[in-house]
C-alpha positions in Angstrom: 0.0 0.0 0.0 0.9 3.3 -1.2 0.6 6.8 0.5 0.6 10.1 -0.9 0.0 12.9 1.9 0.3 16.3 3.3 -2.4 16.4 5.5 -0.5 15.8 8.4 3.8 15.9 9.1 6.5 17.1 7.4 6.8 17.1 3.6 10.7 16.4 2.4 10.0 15.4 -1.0 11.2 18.1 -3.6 9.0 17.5 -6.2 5.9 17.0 -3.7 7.3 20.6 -1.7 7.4 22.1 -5.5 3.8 21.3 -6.4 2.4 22.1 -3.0 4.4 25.6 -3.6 2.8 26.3 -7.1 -0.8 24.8 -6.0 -0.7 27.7 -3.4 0.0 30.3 -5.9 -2.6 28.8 -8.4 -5.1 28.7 -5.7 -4.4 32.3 -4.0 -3.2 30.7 -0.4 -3.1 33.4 2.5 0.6 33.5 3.0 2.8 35.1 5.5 6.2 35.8 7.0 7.4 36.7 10.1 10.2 38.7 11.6 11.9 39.1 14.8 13.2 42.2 16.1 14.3 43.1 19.9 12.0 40.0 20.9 9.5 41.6 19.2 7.3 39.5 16.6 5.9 40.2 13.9 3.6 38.7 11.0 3.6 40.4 7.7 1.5 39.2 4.8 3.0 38.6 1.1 2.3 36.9 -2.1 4.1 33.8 -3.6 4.4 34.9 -7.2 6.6 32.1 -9.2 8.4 28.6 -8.3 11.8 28.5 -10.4 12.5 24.4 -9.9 15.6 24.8 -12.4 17.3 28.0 -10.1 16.0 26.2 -6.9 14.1 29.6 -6.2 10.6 30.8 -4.9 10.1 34.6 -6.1 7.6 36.4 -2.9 6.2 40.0 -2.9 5.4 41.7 0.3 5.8 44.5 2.5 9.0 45.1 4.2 11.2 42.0 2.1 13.8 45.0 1.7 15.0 45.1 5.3 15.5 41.1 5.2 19.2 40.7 4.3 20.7 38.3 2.0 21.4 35.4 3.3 18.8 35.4 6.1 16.7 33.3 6.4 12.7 33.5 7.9 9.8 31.8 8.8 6.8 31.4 6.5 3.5 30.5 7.3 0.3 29.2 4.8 -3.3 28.3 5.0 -5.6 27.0 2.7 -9.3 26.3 4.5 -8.3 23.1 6.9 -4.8 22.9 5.6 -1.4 25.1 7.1 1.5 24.9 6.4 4.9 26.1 7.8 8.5 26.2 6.6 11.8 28.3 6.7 13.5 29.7 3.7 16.8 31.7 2.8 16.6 35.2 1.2 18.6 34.6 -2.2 21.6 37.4 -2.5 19.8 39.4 -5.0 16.6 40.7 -6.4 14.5 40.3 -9.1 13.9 43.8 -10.2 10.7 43.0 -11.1 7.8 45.0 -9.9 4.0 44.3 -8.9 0.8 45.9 -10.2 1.3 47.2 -6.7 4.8 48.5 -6.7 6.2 46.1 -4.3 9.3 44.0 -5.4 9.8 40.5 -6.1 12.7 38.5 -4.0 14.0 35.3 -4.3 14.3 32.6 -1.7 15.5 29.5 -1.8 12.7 26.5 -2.4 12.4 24.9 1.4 14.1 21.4 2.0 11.1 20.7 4.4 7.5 22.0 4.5 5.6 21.2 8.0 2.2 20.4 7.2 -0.8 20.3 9.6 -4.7 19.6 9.0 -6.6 21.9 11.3 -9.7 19.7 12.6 -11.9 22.2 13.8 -15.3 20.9 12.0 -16.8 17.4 12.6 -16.4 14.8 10.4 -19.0 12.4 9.7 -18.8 8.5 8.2 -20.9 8.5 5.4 -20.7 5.1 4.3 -21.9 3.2 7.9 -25.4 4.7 6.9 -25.4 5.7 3.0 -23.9 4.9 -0.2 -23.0 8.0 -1.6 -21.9 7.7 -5.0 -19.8 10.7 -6.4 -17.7 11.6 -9.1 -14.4 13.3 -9.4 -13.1 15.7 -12.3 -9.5 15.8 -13.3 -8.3 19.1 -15.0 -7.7 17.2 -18.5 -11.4 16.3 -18.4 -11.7 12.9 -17.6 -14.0 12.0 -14.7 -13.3 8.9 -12.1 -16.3 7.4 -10.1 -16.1 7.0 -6.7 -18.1 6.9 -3.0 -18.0 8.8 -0.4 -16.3 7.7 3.0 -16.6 10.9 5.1 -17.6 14.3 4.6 -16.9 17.7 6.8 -18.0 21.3 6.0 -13.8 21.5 5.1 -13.7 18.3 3.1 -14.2 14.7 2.0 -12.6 11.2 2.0 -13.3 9.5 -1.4 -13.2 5.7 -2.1 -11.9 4.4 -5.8 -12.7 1.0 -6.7 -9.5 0.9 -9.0 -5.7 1.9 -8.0 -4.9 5.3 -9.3 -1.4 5.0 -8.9 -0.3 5.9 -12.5 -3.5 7.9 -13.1 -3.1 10.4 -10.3 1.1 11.0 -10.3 0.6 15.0 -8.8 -1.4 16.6 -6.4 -2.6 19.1 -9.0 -4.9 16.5 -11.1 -8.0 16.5 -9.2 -9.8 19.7 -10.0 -13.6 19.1 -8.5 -16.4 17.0 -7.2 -19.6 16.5 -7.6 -21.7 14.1 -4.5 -25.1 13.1 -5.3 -26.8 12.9 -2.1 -29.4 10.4 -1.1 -32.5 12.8 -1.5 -31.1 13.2 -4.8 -29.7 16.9 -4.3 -26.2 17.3 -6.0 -23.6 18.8 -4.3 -20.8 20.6 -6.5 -17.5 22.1 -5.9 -13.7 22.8 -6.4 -11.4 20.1 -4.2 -8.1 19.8 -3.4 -5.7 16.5 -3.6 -4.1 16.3 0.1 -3.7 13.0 0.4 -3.9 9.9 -1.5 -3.5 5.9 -0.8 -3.2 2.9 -3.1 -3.9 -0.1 -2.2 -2.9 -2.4 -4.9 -3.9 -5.3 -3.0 -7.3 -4.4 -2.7 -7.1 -2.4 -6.2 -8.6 0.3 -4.5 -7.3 4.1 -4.3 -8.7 6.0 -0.9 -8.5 10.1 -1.9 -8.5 12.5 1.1 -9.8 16.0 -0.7 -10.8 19.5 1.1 -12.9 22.0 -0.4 -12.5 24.8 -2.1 -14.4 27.8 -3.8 -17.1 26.7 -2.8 -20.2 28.6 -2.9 -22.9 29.6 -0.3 -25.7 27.4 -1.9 -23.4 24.5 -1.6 -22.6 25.6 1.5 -26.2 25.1 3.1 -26.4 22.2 1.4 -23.8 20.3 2.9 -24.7 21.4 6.0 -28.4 20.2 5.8 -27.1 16.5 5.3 -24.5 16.5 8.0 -27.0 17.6 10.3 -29.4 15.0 9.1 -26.6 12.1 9.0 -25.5 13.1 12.7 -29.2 12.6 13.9 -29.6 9.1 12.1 -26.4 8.3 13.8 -27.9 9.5 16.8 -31.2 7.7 16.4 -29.1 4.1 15.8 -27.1 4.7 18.6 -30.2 5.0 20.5 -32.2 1.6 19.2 
């Protein structure tokens, strides 16, 4: 059995750190940095802009990347809904020289050698499949479309089951590009997802796909709500018989 994860742990893999870096820029993540001076802390907000595999480079925008020397090297910070992630970074010894719309600079850093990655549980999951069978399908971003059920569901996010390995189907995080869940009162439930973690089991030639939500809008929103209260109170009522 195969994993493929940053939910949870530290991500070392360059090519894995590299496409979690330019899945962030794609999808807008709310990035940060922060700075220490005189024991003083502080949090400033910036922008990834570009990940340069070849140089070994991330280029950033921000307030205040001036004053960080060459050579130095800070702490960044990232969240994306249920996801954050943390890692440290060197400031390269020059600058681009390229400008923003907004007028603030790009700098180079050097592309982490470690990524600590962290899924913030602060909604409660619910198993789907003890009660339902929930079938749903899964669009890549070249078009195709994989069926699967649905294991657990949050307001954050969804566990997926694949009744084939996707091993060479699914080779990057970036492949997975939305969902669509077909509840059992027939309502349709549809929305951008992320890839954060992936298992194959060729054994069982199954593929279990750990996805959290994103862009998704408010009518969704209430609708996935309306069935996890309604799952939680069948669970309730079978705990009760």
């Amino acid at each position: 059995m195969e994993s493929f994860n940053i939910s949870d742990g530290d991500l070392t893999h360059r090519q894995e750190i590299i496409q979690l870096l330019r899945m962030a820029i794609e999808q807008q993540w709310s990035m940060s940095y922060v700075t220490t001076v005189k024991n003083r802390v502080s949090t400033h907000s910036l922008y990834l802009v570009s990940v340069n595999a070849l140089d070994g480079t991330v280029s950033v925008s921000g307030k205040n990347l001036d004053a960080i020397k060459p050579g130095q090297t800070i702490m960044f910070r990232g969240q994306s809904g249920a996801l954050a992630v943390v890692f440290q970074s060197r400031k390269v010894d020059h600058e681009t020289g390229v400008k923003l719309h907004n007028s603030d600079s790009i700098f180079e850093f050097d592309i982490p050698y470690k990524i600590a990655c962290t899924q913030l549980r602060k909604t409660l999951r619910v198993n789907v499949d003890s009660i339902y069978e929930v079938p749903a399908v899964l669009y890549m971003v070249n078009g195709a479309m994989i069926d699967s059920v649905l294991m657990d569901i949050s307001t954050s996010g969804a566990k997926f089951r694949v009744d084939k390995n996707l091993k060479k189907e699914l080779n990057s995080m970036q492949m997975v590009d939305a969902c669509k869940i077909t509840l059992p009162d027939g309502v349709f439930i549809q929305t951008g997802v992320q890839l954060i973690q992936m298992i194959n089991d060729e054994q069982a030639d199954l593929s279990l796909l750990r996805c959290q939500f994103i862009h998704m809008k408010p009518k969704e929103e209430n609708k996935l709500e309306k069935f996890i209260e309604g799952t939680l109170a069948k669970v309730d009522d079978f705990q009760l018989q």
